[in-house]
C-alpha positions in Angstrom: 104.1 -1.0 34.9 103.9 -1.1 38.3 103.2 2.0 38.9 100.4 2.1 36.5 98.8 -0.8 38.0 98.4 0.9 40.9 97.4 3.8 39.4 94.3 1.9 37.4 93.7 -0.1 41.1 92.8 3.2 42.2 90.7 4.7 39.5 89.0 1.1 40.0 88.5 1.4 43.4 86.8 5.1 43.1 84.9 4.0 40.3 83.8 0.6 41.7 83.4 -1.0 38.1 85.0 -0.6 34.5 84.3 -1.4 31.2 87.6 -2.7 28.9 86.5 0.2 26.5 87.5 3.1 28.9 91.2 1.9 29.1 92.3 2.9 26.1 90.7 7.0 26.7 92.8 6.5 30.0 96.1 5.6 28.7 96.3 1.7 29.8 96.8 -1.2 27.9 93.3 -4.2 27.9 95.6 -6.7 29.6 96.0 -4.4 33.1 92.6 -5.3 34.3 93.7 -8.8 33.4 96.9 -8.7 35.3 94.5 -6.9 38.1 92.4 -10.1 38.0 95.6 -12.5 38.5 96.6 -10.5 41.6 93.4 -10.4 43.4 92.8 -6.4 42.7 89.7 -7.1 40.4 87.1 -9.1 39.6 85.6 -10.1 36.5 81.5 -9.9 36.5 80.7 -10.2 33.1 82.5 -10.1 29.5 84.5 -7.1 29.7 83.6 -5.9 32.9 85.4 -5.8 36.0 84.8 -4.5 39.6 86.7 -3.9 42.7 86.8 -6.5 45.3 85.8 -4.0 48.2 82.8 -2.2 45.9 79.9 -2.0 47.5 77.1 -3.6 45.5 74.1 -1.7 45.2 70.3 -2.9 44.9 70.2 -2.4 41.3 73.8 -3.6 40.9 72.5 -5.8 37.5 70.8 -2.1 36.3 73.8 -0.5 36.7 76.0 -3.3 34.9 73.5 -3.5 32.4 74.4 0.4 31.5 77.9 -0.4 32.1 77.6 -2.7 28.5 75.1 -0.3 26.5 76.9 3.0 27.1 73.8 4.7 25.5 71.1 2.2 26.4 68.7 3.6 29.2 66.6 1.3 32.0 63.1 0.8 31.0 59.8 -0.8 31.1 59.2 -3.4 33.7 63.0 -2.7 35.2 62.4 0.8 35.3 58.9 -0.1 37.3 60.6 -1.9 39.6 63.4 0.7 40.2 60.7 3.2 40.6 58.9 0.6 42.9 55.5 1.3 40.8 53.8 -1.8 40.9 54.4 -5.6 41.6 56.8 -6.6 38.7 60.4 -8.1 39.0 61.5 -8.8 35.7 64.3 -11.8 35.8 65.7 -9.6 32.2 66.9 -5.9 32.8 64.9 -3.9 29.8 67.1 -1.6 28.0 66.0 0.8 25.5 68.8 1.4 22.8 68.6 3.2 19.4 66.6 1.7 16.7 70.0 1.3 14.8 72.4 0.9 17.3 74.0 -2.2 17.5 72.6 -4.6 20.4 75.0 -5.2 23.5 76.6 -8.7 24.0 76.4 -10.2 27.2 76.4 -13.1 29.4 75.1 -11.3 32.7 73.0 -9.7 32.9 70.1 -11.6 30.6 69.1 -8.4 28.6 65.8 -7.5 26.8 66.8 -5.0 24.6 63.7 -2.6 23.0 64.3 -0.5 20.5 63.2 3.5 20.5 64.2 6.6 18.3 64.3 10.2 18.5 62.7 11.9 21.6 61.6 8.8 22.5 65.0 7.7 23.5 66.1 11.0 24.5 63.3 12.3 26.6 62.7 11.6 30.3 66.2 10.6 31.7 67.5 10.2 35.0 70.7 9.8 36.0 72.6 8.7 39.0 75.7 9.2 40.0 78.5 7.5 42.0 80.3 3.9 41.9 77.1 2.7 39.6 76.0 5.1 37.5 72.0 4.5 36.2 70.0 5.8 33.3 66.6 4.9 34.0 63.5 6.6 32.5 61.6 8.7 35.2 58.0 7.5 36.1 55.7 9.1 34.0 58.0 8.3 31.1 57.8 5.2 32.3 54.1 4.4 32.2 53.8 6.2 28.7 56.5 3.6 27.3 54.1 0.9 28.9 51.3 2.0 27.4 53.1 2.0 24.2 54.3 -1.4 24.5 51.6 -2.6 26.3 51.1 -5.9 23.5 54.8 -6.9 24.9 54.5 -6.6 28.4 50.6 -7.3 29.2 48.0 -4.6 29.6 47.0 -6.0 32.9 50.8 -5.1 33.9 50.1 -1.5 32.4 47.0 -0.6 34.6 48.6 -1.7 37.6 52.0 0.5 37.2 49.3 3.5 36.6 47.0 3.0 39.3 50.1 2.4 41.9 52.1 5.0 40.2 49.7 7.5 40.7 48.4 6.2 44.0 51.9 6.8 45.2 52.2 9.8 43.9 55.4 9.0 41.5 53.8 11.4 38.5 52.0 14.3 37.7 49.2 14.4 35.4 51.4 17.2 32.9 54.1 15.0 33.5 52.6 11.7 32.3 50.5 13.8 29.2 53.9 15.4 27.9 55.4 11.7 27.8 51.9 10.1 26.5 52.2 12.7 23.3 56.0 11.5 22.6 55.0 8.1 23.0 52.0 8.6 20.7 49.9 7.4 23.2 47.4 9.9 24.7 44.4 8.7 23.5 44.9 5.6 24.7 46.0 6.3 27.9 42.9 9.3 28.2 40.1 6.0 29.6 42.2 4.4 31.9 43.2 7.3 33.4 39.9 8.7 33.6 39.2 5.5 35.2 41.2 5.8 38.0 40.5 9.8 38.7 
């Protein structure tokens, strides 16, 4: 047992943070990040989550916990604005976007605002990032499309803005945002506001 405890400390340690669901894959029993907790070699963040003590926490540390919980959930809306930095919004919640059927993640931290999307809607537009804290965020232009497309939840004033600063900052391209706009179903609608701003 010993032996294996240090040999999960370490994959810890490289990793920065676990889920309880990728010990079994791995070969170790649930209670060893439990018995990593009693000796000081972890730390427990949220409900099945744990982290090294000597991690270094990132910016988007709740982001990246939030993907830790929804293995196939993806950062969106006004938390992907504020990873992008496109506009003024820092949303207390970190919006996930999770398959319309998919079962929604429990959690106690982060507060979640889970949004439901299906076929190349939730596939399209991904980035990833890699290391200690892994991300999947939508890119910018996929980003403003969804906005535009949800613009009744999160406040059409809040839409404009992330498309005038998004492409005052240069964060998309015009093909970029119209190939998004046409999975989101929203072309048209975006067509006078970005005209607006041109």
């Amino acid at each position: 047992m010993p032996n294996q405890l240090e040999k999960l400390e370490k994959i810890l340690k490289a990793r920065g943070i676990l889920r309880v669901g990728e010990l079994a894959p791995m070969g170790f029993p649930l209670s060893y990040l439990s018995e990593l907790e009693k000796r000081e070699k972890a730390i427990k963040h949220a409900r099945g989550v744990y982290m090294h003590p000597d991690a270094d926490i990132p910016n988007h540390y709740s982001l990246a916990l939030a993907c830790q919980q929804s293995p196939n959930g993806v950062i969106c809306l006004l938390s992907a604005l504020a990873y992008h930095e496109i506009g003024t919004q820092n949303p207390q919640d970190v919006w996930i976007a999770i398959d319309g059927k998919a079962k929604a993640p429990k959690t106690d931290y982060p507060p979640l605002r889970v949004m439901r999307f299906s076929g190349e809607s939730l596939s399209e537009g991904i980035e990833r990032t890699e290391g200690a804290f892994p991300l999947r965020v939508y890119c910018p232009a996929k980003t403003i499309a969804d906005c535009f497309k949800f613009r009744n939840k999160i406040g059409l004033d809040v839409t404009i803005e992330a498309l005038r600063d998004g492409w005052q900052h240069k964060r998309f391209t015009l093909d970029a945002l119209d190939h998004y706009a046409k999975i989101c179903r929203v072309d048209k609608v975006i067509t006078p506001y970005l005209e607006a701003i041109l």
